[in-house]
C-alpha positions in Angstrom: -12.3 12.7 -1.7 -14.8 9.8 -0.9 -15.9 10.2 2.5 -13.9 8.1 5.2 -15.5 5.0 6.6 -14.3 4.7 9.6 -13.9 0.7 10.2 -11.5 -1.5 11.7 -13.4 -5.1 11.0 -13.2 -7.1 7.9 -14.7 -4.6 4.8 -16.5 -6.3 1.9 -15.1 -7.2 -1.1 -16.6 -4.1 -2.8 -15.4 -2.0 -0.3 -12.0 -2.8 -0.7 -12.4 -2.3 -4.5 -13.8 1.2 -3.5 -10.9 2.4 -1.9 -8.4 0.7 -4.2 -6.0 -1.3 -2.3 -2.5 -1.3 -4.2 -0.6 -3.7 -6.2 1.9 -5.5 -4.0 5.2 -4.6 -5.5 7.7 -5.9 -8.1 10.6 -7.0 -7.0 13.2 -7.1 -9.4 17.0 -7.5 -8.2 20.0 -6.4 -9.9 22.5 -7.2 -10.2 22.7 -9.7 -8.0 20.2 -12.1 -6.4 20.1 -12.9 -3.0 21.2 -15.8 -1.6 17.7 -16.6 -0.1 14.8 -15.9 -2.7 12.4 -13.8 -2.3 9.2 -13.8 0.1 6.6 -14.9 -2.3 3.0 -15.9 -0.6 0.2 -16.1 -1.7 -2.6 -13.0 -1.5 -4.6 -12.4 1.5 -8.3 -12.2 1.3 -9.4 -10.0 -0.9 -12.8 -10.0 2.1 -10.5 -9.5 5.0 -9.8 -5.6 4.8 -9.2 -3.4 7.8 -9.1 0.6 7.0 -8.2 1.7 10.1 -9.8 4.5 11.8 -8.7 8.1 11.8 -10.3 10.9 14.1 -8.1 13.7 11.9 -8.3 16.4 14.1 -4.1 16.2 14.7 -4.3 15.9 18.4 -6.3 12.6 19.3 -3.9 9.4 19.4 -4.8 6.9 16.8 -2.6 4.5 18.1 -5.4 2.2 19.4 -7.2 2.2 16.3 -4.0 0.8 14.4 -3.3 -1.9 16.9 -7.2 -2.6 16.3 -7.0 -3.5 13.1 -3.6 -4.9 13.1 -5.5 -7.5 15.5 -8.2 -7.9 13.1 -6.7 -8.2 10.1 -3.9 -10.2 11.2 -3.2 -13.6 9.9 -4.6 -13.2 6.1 -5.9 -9.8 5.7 -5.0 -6.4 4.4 -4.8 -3.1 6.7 -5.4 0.0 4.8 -4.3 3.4 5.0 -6.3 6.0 3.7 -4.4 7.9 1.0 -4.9 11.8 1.6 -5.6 10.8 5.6 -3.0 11.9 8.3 -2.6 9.7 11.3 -1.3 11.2 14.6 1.2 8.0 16.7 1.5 9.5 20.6 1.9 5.8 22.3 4.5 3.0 21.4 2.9 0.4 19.8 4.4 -3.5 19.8 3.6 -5.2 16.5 5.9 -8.4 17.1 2.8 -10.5 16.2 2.2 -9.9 13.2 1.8 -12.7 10.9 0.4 -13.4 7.3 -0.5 -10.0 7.0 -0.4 -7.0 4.0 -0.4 -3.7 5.3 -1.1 -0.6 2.8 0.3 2.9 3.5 -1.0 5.0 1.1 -1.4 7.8 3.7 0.7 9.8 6.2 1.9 8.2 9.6 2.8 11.4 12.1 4.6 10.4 15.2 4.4 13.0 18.1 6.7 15.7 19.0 6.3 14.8 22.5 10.3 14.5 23.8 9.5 13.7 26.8 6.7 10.8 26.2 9.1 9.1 23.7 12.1 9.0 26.1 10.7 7.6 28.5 8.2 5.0 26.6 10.0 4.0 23.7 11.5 0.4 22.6 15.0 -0.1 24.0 17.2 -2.4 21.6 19.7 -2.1 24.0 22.7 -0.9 21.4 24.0 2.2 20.7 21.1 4.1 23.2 18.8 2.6 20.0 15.4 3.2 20.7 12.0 3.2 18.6 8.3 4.8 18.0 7.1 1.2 17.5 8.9 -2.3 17.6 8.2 -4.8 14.2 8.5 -8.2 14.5 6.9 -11.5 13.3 6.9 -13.4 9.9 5.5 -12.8 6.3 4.2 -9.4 6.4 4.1 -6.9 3.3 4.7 -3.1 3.9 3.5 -1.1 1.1 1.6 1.7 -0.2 3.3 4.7 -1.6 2.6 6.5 1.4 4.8 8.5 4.3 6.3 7.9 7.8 6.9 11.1 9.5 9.2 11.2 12.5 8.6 15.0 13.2 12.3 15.1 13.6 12.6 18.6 13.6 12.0 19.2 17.9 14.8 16.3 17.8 17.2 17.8 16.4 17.0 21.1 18.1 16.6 18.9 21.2 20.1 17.0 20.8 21.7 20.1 20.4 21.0 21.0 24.0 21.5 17.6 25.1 23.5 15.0 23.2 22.1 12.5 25.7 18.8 12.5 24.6 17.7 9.0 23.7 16.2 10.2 20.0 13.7 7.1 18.4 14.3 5.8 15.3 11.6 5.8 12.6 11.7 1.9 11.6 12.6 -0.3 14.9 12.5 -3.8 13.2 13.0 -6.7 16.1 12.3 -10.7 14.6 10.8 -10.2 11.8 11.2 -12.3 8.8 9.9 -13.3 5.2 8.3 -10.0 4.9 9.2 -7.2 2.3 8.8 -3.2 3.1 8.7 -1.3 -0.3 7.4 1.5 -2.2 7.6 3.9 1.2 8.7 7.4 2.2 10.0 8.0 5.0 10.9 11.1 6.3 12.5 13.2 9.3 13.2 10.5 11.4 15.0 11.5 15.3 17.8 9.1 14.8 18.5 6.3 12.3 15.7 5.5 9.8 16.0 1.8 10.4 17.0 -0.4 12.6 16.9 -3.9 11.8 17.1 -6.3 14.5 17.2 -9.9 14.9 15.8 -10.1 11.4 16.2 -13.2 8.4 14.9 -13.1 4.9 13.9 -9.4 4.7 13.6 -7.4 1.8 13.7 -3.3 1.4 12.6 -2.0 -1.8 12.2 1.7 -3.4 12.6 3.1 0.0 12.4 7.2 -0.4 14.6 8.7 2.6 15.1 12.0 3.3 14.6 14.8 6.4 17.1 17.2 6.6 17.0 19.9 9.7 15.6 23.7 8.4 17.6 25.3 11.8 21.2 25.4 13.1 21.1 22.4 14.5 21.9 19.3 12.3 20.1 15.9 11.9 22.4 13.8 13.1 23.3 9.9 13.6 19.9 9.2 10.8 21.7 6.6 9.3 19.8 5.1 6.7 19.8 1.9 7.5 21.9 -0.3 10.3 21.5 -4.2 10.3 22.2 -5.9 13.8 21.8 -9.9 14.7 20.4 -9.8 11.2 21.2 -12.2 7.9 20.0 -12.5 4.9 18.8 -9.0 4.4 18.2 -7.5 0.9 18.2 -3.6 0.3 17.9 -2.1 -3.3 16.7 0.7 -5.7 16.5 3.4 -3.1 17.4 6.9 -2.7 19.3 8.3 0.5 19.3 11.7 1.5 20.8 12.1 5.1 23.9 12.7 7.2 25.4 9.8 8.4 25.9 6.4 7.0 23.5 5.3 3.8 24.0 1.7 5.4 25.6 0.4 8.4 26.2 -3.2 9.3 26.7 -3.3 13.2 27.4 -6.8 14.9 26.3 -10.1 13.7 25.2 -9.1 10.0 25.5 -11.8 8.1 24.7 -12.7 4.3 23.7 -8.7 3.8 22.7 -7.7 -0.4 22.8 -4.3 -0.5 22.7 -2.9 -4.3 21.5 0.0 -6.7 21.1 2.9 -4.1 22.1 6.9 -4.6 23.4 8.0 -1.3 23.1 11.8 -0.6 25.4 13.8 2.1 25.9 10.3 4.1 29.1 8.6 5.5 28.9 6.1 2.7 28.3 2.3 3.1 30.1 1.3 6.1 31.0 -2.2 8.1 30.9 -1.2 11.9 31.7 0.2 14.3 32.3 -3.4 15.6 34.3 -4.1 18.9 33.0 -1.1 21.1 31.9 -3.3 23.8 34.4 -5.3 26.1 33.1 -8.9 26.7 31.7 -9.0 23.0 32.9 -10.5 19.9 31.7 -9.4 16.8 31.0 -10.9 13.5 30.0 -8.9 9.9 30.6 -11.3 6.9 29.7 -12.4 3.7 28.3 -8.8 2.7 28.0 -7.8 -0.9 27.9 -3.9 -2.1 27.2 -3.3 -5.5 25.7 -0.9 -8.0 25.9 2.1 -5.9 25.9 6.1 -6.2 27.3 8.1 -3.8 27.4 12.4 -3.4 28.2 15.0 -1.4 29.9 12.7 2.0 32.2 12.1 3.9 33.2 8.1 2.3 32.4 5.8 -0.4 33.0 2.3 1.7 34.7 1.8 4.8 35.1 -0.2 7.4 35.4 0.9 11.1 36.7 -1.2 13.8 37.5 0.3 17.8 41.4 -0.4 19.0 42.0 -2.7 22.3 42.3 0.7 24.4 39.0 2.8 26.0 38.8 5.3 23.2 35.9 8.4 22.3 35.0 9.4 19.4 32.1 11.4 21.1 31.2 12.0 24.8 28.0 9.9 24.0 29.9 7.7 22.0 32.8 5.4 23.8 34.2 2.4 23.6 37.3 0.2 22.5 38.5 -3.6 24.0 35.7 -5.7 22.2 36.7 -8.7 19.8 35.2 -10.1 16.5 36.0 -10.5 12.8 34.9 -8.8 9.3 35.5 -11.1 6.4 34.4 -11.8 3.0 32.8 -8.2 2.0 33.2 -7.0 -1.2 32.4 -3.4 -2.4 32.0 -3.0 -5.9 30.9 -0.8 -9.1 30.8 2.4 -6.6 30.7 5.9 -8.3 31.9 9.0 -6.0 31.1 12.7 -6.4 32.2 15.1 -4.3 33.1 12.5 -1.5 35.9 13.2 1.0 37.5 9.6 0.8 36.5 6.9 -1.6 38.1 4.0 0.8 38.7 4.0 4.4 39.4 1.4 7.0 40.2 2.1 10.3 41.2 -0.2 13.2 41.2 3.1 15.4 38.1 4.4 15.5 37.7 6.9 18.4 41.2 7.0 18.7 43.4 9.5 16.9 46.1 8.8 18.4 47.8 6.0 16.1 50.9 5.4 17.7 48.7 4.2 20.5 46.1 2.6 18.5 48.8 0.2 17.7 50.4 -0.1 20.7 46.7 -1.6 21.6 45.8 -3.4 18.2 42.0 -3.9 17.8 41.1 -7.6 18.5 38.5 -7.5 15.5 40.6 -9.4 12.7 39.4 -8.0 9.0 40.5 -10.7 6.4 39.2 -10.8 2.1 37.8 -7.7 1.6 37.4 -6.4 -1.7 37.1 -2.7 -3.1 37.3 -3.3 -7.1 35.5 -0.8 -9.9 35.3 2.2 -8.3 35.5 5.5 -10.4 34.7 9.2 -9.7 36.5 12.5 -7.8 36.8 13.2 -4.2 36.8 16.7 -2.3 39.9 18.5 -1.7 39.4 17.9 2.1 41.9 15.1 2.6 44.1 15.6 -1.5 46.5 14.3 -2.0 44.4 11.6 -0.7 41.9 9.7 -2.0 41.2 6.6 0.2 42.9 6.0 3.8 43.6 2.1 5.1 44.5 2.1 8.8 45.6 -1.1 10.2 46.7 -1.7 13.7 48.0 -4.5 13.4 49.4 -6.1 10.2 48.6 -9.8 11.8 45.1 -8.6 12.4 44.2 -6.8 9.1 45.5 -8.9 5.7 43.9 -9.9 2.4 42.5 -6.3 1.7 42.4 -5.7 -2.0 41.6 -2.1 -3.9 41.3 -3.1 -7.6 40.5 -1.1 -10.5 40.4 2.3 -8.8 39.6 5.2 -11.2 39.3 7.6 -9.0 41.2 11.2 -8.4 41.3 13.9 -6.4 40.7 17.3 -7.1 44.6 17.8 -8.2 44.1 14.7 -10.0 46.2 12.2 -7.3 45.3 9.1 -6.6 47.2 7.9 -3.3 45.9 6.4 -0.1 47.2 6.5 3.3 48.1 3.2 4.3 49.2 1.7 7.4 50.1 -2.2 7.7 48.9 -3.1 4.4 50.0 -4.7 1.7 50.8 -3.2 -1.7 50.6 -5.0 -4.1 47.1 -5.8 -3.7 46.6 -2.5 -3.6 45.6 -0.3 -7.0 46.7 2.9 -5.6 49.8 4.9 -4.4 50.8 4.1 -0.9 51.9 6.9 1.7 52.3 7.3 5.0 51.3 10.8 5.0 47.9 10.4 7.4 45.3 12.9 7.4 42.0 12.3 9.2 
């Protein structure tokens, strides 16, 4: 390996070329384009290169030499790091200000195992107990690089078991960002979900690499892959999933969302919600597209999850019920299912399994044109003769839901849903009001 120079100001232009900076990616949609095209600047300065400095010994912080050159080469450079090159993250870092600005991974980003530290310094995004190792925000800024963001989950997860209270980071805290693109990434073991995306227009995730599974008794839990929030226009294709919870969430205000040509491994499927957990709130998912999509080894294919008007708990860290909002135009489409418990769910009683009460207290987030059309594949045996459950509270509340062109089965080779205040004939499937769940 070429020796390391450890810099943080602009490099020369033959120093750059020395330690090869990589190609910004392709990006290549299908098969849909997104309603906003693509960030597309022009290059940064091929004379304004940060590598940022390293001291490698796996117990020094490097957190002030990345903010260094994040200040140095901000506004038209690139910051570069080192492929083969470990850097330790013990401090929270804000990079809200970013701007203009390239930054190559081609190395390993380690974040701390220090519990303690984290809970008590990370971001707050004030949802869900969300929290994060560092906060991204700004405009027009490139993540790329081939390289790996570790979240030492591990301690986490072992951690959570003793205490589901813990407030566990999650890898990627996104908070204002826009016209950037993140692509051609691994990210691995993260504490909680792997991204959060915040407050963020026109961003793009591409050939994302996700995976982190627990090697004890204790599972890795609530690592969604991604969840949108106060977020439009966001783009996220050809990438592979491997975790335990959702593959993609959209949580409140998610607007104009592309999400298309992903394999989802052991995950809750691709889910609208939960929306009206919080009393006082109204919620609003719509205009979401779904398409293209592989999913193995979970729980669901697509569903929707909305909390009834009545304090409910799905979890003792996990309440709610009484908020207001709407889901409408989402469409799901060209979804294959292996192995997946149900291939379509909606529920307007989450955290509440009582549904004779859940209607007695019908959620106050209306779902309206929703579309599940093309799906194919087998389900587990877990819920047969199931294979897709639509619970309504409300009929008023719930209409213009349409399954289409369902070819899938269950292990006994069944094909009927549980459905409660729908509509029939806009459904493709064999209506019952046999519930399991």
């Amino acid at each position: 390996m070429k020796p390391l120079v450890f810099l943080s100001a602009a490099l020369s232009l033959a120093l750059a070329l020395e330690y090869q900076l990589s190609p910004r990616p392709t990006l290549i949609p299908a098969p849909y384009n997104p309603r906003v095209p693509f960030p597309n600047p022009p290059r940064r300065s091929s004379s304004k290169v940060c590598v940022v400095n390293t001291y490698g010994d796996g117990i020094t912080d490097d957190s002030p030499n990345i903010l260094f050159a994040f200040h140095q080469c901000n506004d038209g450079g690139h910051v570069l790091f080192l492929r083969g090159v470990t850097y330790l993250v013990r401090t929270a870092i804000d990079l809200t200000f970013l701007r203009h600005v390239d930054i190559d991974i081609q190395g390993h980003i380690q974040f701390s195992n220090d519990t303690e530290y984290w809970q008590n310094n990370s971001f707050e995004f004030l949802f869900q107990n969300v929290t994060s190792f560092f906060k991204l925000g700004g405009e027009d800024v490139w993540i790329y690089g081939g390289g790996t963001l570790d979240g030492n989950g591990q301690v986490w997860y072992d951690e959570y078991a003793r205490n589901i209270y813990t407030l566990r980071p999650v890898l990627v805290g996104i908070d204002g960002l826009r016209d950037s693109v993140l692509s051609d990434l691994r990210l691995r073991r993260s504490p909680q979900y792997y991204h959060f995306v915040a407050n963020a227009s026109n961003v793009v995730f591409n050939n994302i690499d996700i995976a982190g599974a627990s090697v004890s008794q204790n599972m890795a839990k609530n690592t969604d892959g991604w969840d949108t929030y106060r977020s439009r226009d966001v783009t996220i294709m050809n990438s592979v999933i491997n975790n335990s919870d959702d593959c993609v969430s959209f949580k409140p205000n998610s607007t104009n969302i592309l999400v298309q040509s992903l394999f989802c491994n052991g995950s809750h499927g691709i889910s609208v919600g939960s929306l009206g957990q919080y009393a006082g709130e109204f919620d609003i998912v719509e205009s979401i597209m779904v398409s293209n999509i592989s999913l193995h080894n979970g729980s669901d294919g697509a569903r929707i999850k909305a909390w009834p008007n009545t304090p409910s708990a799905l979890s003792p860290d996990l309440q709610g019920g009484g908020g207001s909002g709407r889901v409408r135009n989402i469409t799901f489409e060209d979804m294959t299912v292996d192995n997946v418990d149900y291939a379509v769910q909606i529920t307007q009683c989450y955290g509440q399994r009582n549904l004779t009460l859940c209607q007695q207290h019908p959620s106050r987030v209306t779902i309206e044109n929703v579309f599940f059309r093309r799906f194919k594949g087998k389900t587990t045996e877990k819920y047969q003769p199931l294979i897709a459950s639509l619970a309504c509270s409300s009929a008023a509340g719930c209409h213009d839901i349409h399954v289409l062109e369902i070819d899938v089965v269950s292990p006994e080779g069944t094909r009927q849903a549980f459905c409660m205040n729908q509509a029939p004939r806009n459904l493709d499937l064999e209506c019952t009001d046999h519930y399991k769940g």
